[in-house]
Wavefront OBJ file of the C-alpha trace (Angstrom):
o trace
v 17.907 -37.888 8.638
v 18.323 -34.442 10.323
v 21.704 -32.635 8.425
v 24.368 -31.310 10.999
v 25.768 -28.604 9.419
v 29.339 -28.111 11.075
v 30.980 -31.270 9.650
v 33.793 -30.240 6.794
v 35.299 -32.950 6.093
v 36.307 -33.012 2.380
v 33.936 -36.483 1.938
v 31.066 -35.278 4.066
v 27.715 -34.961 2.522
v 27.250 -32.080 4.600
v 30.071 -30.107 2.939
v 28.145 -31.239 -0.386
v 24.565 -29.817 0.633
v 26.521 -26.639 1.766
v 28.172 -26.044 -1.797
v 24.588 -26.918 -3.054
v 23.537 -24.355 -1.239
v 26.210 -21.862 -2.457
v 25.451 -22.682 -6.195
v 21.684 -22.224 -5.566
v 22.450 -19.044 -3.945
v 24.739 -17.974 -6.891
v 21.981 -19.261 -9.428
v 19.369 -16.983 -7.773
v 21.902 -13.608 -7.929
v 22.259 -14.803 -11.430
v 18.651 -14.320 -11.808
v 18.152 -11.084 -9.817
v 20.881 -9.756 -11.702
v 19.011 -10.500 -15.085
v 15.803 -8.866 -13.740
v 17.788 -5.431 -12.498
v 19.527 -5.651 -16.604
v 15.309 -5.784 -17.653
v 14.574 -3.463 -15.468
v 17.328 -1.340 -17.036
v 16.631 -1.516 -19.834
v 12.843 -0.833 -19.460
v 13.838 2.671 -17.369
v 12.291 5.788 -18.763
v 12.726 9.241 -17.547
v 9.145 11.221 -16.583
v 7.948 9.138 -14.348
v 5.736 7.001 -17.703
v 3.217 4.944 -16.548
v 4.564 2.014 -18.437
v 7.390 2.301 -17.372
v 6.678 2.313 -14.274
v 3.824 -0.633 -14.934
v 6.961 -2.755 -15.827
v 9.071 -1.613 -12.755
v 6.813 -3.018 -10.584
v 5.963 -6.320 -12.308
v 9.713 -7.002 -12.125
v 9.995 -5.877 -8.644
v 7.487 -8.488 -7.392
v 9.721 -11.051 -9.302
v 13.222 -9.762 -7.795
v 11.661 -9.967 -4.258
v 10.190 -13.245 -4.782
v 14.099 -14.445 -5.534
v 14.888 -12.408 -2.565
v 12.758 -14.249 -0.525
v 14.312 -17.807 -1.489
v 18.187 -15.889 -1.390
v 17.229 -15.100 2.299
v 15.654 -18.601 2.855
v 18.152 -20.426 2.163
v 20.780 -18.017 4.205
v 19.086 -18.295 7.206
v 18.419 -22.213 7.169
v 22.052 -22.787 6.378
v 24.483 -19.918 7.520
v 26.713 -21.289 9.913
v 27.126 -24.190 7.007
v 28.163 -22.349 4.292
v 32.099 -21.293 3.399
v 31.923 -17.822 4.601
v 34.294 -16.144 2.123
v 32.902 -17.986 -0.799
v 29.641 -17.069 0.074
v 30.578 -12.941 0.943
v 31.931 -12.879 -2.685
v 28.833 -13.982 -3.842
v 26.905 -11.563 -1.875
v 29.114 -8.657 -2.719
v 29.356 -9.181 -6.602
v 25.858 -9.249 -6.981
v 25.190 -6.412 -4.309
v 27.757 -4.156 -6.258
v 26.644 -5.498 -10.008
v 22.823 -5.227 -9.137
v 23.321 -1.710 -8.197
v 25.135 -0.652 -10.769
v 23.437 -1.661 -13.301
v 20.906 0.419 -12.541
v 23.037 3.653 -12.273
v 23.132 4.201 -15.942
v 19.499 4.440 -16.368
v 17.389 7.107 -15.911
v 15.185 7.548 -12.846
v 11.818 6.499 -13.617
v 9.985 5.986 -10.449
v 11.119 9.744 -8.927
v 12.165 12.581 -10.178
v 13.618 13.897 -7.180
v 17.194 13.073 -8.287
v 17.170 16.590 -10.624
v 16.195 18.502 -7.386
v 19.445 17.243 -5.696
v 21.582 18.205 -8.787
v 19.807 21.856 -9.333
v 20.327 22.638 -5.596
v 24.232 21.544 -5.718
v 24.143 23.705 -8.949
v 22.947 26.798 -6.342
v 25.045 26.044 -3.484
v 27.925 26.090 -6.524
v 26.567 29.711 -7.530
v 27.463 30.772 -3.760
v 23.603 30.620 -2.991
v 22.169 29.619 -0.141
v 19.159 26.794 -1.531
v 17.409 27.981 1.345
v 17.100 31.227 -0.425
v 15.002 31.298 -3.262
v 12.767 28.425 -4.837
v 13.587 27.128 -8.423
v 11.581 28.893 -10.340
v 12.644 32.424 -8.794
v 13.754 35.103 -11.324
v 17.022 35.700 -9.122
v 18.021 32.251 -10.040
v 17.334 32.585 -14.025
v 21.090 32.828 -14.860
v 21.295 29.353 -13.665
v 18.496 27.567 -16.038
v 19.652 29.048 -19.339
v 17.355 27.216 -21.997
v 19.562 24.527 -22.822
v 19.663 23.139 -18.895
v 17.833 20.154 -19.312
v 17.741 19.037 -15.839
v 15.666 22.189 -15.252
v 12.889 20.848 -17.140
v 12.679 17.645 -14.545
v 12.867 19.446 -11.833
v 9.367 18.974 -9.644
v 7.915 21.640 -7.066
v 9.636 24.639 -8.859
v 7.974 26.867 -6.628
v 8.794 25.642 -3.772
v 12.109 26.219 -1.716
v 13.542 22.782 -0.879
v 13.026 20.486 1.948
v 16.525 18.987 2.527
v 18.356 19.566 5.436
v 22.048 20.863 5.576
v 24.131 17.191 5.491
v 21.897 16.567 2.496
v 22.819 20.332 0.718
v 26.382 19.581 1.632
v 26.654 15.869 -0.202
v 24.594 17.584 -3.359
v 26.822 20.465 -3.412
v 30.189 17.915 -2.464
v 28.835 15.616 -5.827
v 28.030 18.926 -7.954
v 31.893 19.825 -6.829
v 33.267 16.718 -8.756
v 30.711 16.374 -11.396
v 28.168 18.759 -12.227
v 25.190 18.941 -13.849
v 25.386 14.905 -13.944
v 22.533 12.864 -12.939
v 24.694 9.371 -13.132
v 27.411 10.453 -10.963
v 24.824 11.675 -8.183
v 22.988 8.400 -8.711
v 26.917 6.869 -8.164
v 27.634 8.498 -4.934
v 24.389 7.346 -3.312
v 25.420 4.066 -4.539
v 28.814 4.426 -2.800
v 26.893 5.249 0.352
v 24.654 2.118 0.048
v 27.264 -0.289 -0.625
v 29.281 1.020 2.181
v 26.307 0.607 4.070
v 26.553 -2.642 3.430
v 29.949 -2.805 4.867
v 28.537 -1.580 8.198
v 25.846 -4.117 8.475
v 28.710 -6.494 7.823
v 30.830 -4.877 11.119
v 27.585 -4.920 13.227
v 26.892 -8.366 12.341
v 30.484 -9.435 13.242
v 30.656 -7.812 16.582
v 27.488 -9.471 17.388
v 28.902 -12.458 16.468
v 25.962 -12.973 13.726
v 26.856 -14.871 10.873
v 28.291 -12.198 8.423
v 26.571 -14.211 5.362
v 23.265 -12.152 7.223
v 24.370 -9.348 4.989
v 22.627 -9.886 2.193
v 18.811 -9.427 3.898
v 20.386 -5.887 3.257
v 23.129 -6.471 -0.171
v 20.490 -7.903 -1.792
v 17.127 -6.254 -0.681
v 15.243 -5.043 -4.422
v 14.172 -1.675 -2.198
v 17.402 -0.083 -1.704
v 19.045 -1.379 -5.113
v 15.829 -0.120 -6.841
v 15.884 3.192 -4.693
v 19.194 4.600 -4.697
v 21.038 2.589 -7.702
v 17.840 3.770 -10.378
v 16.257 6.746 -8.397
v 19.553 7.677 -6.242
v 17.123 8.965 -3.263
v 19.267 10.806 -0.571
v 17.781 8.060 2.379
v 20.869 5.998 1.482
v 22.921 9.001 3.659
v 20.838 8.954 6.283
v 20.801 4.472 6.531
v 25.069 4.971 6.459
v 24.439 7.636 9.200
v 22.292 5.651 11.617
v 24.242 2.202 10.931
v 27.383 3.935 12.089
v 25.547 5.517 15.105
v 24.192 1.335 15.764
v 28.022 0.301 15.145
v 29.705 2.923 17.507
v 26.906 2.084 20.018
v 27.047 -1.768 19.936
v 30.992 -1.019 20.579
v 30.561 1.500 23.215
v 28.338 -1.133 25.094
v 30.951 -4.122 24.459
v 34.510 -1.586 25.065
v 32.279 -0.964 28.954
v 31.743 -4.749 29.764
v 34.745 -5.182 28.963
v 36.163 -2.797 31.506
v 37.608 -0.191 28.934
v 35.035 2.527 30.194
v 37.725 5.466 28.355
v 37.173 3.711 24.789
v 33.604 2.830 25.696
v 33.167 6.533 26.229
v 34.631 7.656 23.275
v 32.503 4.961 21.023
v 29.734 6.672 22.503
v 30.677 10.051 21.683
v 31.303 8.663 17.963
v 27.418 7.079 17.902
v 26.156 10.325 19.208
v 28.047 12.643 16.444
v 26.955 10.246 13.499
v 23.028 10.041 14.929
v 23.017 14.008 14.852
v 24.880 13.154 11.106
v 21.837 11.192 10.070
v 19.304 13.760 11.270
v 21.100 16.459 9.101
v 20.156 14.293 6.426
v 16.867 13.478 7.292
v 15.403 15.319 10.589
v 13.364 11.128 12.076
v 16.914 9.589 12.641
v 16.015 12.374 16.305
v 13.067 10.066 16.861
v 15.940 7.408 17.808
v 17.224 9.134 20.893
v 14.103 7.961 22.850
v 15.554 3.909 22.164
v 19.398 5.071 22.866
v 18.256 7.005 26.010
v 18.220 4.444 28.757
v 21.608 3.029 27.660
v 23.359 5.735 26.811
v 22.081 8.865 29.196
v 20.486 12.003 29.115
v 24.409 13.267 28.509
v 23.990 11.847 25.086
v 21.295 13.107 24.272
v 22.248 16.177 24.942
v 25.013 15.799 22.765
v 23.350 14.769 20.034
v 20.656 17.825 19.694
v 23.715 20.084 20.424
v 25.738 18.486 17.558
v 22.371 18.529 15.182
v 21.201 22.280 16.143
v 25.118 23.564 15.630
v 25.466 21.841 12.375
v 21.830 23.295 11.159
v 22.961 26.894 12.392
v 25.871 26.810 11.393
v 25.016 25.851 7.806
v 22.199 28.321 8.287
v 24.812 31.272 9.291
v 26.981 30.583 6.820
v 25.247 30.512 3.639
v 23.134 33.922 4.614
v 20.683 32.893 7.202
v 18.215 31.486 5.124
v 16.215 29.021 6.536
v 14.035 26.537 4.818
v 9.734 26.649 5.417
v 8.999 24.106 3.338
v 8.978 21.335 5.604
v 5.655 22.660 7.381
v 3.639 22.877 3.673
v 5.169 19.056 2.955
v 4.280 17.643 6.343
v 0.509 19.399 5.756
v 0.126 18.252 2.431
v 1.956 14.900 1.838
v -0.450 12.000 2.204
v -0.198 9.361 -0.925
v 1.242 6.743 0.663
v 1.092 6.371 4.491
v -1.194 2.964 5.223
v -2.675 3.997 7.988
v -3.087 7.783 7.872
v -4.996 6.997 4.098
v -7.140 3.898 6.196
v -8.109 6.631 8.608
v -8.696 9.347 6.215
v -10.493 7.948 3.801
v -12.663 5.395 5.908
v -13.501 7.021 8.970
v -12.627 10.632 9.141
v -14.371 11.718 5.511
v -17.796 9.769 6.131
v -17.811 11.109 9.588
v -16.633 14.425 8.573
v -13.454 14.603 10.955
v -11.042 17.250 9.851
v -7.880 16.252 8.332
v -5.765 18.051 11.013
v -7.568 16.072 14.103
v -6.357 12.656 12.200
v -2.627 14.263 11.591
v -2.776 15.320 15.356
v -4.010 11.885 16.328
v -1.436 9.765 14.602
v 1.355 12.412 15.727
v 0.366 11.961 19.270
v 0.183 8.191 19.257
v 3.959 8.284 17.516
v 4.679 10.344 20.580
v 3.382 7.969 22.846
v 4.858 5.224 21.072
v 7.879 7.086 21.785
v 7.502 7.830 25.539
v 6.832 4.052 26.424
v 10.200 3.077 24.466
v 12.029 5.563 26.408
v 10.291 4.600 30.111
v 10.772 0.861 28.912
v 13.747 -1.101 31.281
v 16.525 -2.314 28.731
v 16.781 -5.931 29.930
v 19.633 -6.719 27.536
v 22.873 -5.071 26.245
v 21.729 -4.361 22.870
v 18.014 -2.969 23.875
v 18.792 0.119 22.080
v 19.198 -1.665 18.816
v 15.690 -3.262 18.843
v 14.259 -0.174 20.379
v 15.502 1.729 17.699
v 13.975 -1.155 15.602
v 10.655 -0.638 17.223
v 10.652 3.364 16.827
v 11.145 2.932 13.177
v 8.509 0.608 12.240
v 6.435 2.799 14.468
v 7.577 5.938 12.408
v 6.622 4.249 8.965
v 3.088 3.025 10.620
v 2.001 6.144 12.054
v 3.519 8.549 9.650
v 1.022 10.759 7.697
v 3.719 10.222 4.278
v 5.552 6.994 4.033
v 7.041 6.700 0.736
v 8.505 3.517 -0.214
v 12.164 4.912 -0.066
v 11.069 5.756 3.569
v 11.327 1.817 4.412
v 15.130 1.565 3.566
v 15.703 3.212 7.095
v 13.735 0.068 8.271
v 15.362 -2.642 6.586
v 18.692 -2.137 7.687
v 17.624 -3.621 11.007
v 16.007 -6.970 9.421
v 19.524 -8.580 9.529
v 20.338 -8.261 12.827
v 16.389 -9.082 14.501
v 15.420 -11.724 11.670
v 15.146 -15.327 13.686
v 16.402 -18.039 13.948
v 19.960 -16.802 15.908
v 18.865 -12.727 15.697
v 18.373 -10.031 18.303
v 15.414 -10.758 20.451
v 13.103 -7.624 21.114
v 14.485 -7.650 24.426
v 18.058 -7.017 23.594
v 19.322 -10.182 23.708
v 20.919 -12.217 20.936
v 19.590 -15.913 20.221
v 22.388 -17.595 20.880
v 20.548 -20.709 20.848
v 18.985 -20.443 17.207
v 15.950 -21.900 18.705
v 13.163 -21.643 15.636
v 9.759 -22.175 18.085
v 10.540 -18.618 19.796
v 7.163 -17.772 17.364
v 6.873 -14.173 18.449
v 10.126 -12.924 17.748
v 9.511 -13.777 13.973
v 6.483 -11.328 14.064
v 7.891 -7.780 14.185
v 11.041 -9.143 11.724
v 8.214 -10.563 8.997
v 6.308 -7.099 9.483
v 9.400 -5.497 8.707
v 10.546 -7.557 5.781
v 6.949 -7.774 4.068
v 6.610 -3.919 4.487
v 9.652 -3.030 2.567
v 8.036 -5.839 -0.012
v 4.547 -4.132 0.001
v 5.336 -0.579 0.084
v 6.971 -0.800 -3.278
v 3.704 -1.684 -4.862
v 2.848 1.741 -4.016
v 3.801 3.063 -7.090
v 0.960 1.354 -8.502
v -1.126 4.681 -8.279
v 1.006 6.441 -11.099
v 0.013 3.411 -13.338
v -3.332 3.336 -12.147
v -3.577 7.577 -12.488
v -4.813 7.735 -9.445
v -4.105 10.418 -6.775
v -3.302 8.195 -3.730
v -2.436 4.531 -2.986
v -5.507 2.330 -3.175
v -7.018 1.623 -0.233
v -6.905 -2.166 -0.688
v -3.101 -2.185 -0.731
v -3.048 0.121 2.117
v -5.148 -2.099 3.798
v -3.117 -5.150 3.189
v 0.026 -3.557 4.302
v -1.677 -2.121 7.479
v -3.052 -5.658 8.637
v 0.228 -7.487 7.217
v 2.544 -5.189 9.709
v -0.196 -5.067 12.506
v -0.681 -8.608 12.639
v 2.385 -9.669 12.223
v 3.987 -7.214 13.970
v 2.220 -6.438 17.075
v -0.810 -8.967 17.758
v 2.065 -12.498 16.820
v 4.125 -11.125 19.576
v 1.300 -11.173 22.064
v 0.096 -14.683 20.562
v 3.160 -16.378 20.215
v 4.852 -18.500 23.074
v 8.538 -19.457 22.940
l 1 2 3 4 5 6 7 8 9 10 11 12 13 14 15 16 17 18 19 20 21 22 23 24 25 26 27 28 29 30 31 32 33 34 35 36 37 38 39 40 41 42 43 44 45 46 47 48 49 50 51 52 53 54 55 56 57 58 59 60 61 62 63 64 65 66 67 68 69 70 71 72 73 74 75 76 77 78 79 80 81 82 83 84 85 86 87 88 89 90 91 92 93 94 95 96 97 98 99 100 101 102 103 104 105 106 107 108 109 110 111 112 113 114 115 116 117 118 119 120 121 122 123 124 125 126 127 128 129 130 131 132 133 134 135 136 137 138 139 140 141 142 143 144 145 146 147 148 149 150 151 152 153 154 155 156 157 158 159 160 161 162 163 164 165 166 167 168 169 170 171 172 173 174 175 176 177 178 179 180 181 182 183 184 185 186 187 188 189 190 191 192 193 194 195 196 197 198 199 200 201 202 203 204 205 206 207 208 209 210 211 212 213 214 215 216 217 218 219 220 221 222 223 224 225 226 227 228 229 230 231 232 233 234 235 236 237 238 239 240 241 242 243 244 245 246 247 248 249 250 251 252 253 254 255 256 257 258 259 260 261 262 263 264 265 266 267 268 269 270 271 272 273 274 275 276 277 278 279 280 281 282 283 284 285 286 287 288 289 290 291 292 293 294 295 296 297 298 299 300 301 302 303 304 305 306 307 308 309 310 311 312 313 314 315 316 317 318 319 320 321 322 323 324 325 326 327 328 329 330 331 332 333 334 335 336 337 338 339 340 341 342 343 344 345 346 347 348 349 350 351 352 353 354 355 356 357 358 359 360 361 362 363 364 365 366 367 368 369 370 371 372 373 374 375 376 377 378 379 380 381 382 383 384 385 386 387 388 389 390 391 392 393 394 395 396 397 398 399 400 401 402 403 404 405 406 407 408 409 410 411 412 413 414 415 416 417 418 419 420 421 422 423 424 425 426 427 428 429 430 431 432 433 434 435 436 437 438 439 440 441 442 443 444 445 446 447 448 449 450 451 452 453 454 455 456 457 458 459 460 461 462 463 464 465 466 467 468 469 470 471 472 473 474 475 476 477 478 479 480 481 482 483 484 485 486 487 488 489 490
């Protein structure tokens, strides 16, 4: 007998398969919450390939109860009590996260970069300046600085743009020198992150209890609550920038063009926020074009190059190189950049730059057709922006699995049944046979399951992702992703 699920009666049965549901979904945060406390409590600083051997193991565990958590939320949302059912999701979301921010980071050391170059900007330096291991900086790594000794790339001068050297050097302000707090603010960011997808979900008029394909996600807990990875700024950013949008767009129908106006204004500012942090949130502004206008754009790069001069300016005019040598040289983990590398362009002796250019120029492309592309619904820019970022991670010459947090935050708002179609409009209708809308949401989902088992390669001691796992992540988000769509019928 089919179940209708809007019946709350007190003596309904339906009322009792929701509260199953509930306790199912509380038994299964239960469990992800005792593999985050094992994972805990197997966290070793250095990067040790045990360590790091038992990270992943548990990660394939926590996304397999993952998987059922967002199973069961998506075959019974409009069912369940929402408040009940937000507590549920936002203890675990807040518990899971911090349980991991009293451990040391294991799978990245680049948390000890972030507290070293808050300790500079502290020291009136510019981190621009001088790399780590320069002798003007030896006053600041006396031999009992500890961090110092975890620091990687010493001889390089950091990569991080200016809204990134601002939040280190805001943390270091507060709490220096301390590892745990840093970890703590990014895990301030995320969970307010969470808020956002909340607000975006609401004013879609999404069933909130969607949340938790982000709250609970193992990627971002694992990422910013254990290695604290600056990304979670940059997902806040560019969910605020989605937010301010999706109300700019609704203030306009509505005939408030002022507020609409200003909304948009607000979306621009925190897009050229995100970029600060990390420089691809820019790659956005070809999805955000066609609604928004060349006007906004404009805004945007003005607000980005201002706030990069202006940091630049102020803190002596140093300006950072490194981003050319890391772009160059960074290869470990990108599917299909290795897939190409290794497979075609070595055997056929193809030089590494022609496969760079090649991938760059298809992103580019990819880029061009998203901009020339008609939005046919209000919210276009949201699965354009969608589109752009899986094509980012696919393309991308370094992918590394922090990278795919950017992605996720957009599986709760295009994940069927009820999401946002690819074409901008919202399934009002719930209908579970439109087949190739679940393609590019899968691709997305599995992705930010997959890339995790990247970290594979400092168990295995081996210099780059194997190929076979590359390969399985390439034809997971390929087929899923772009050949469903085409195959599928609604």
């Amino acid at each position: 007998m089919a179940t209708v699920w809007h019946d709350y009666s007190t003596d309904s049965p339906k009322v009792t398969s929701a509260r199953l549901t509930l306790v199912l979904l509380g038994g299964l945060g239960l469990a992800s919450l005792g593999g985050y406390a094992l994972m805990a409590a197997s966290a070793s600083a250095g990067r040790e390939p045990q360590a790091i051997g038992k990270f992943v193991v548990i990660f394939i565990g926590l996304f397999a109860l993952y998987m059922a958590a967002c199973y069961l939320v998506l075959r019974a949302e409009r069912s369940l009590p929402t408040r009940s059912t937000l507590v549920v999701i936002g203890v675990v979301a807040v518990l899971a996260r911090g349980t991991l921010v009293f451990s040391p980071p294991t799978l990245s050391n680049d948390m000890y970069r972030y507290v070293w170059d808050g300790r500079v900007m502290a020291a009136g330096i510019s981190p621009y300046a001088y790399a780590p291991g320069n002798s003007a900086l030896e006053e600041l790594r006396p031999p009992d600085y500890w961090i110092w000794s975890q620091i990687n790339r010493k001889g390089a001068i950091t990569i991080y743009p200016p809204g990134a050297e601002l939040f280190f050097a805001g943390v270091y302000a507060v709490y220096p020198d301390s590892v745990m707090w840093t970890k703590g603010a990014m895990v301030l960011v995320d969970l307010a992150s969470c808020v956002l997808v909340l607000l975006i979900l609401g004013r879609l008029g999404m069933p909130r209890e969607r949340v938790l394909l982000y709250a609970w996600a193992p990627l971002p807990i694992i990422e910013f609550g254990s290695s604290g990875h600056v990304e979670a700024l940059s997902v806040f950013w560019t969910l605020a920038a989605i937010l301010a949008g999706v109300v700019a767009v609704q203030r306009g129908a509505g005939g408030a063009a002022r507020a609409g106006r200003g909304a948009s204004l607000w979306a621009a500012a925190c897009l050229a926020a995100a970029a600060l942090v990390k420089l691809i949130p820019l790659l956005l502004l070809a999805g955000l074009i066609r609604r928004f206008g060349w006007k906004f754009v404009a805004l945007c790069t003005g607000l980005f190059a201002l706030g990069y001069a202006g940091f630049v300016v102020l803190t002596g005019g140093h300006v950072s190189n490194f981003l050319v040598t890391y772009l160059l040289h960074e290869h470990n983990n990108a599917p299909i950049y290795a897939l190409l590398s290794e497979l075609v362009a070595k055997p056929l002796g193809i030089g590494d730059e022609i496969v760079r250019g090649v991938l760059l120029a298809a992103l580019a492309v990819v880029a061009l057709l998203v901009a020339l592309r008609r939005d046919t619904g209000p919210y276009s820019f949201v699965s354009k922006s969608f589109v752009l970022v899986g094509a980012y991670l696919l393309l991308a010459t370094n992918a590394h699995p922090w990278y795919a947090t950017w992605l996720l935050l957009f599986v709760p708002l295009v994940m069927p049944p009820g999401g946002l179609l690819i074409s901008g409009e919202i399934d009002r209708s719930g209908n579970p046979r439109l087949r190739r809308e679940y393609g590019p949401a899968l691709a997305a989902f599995l992705f930010t399951g997959i890339t995790f088992l990247g970290y594979s390669l400092f168990v295995l001691a081996v210099p780059i992702v194997p190929l076979e796992l590359s390969a399985i992540q390439g034809v997971a988000t390929i087929g899923l992703g772009i050949i469903w769509p085409y195959m599928g019928r609604a």
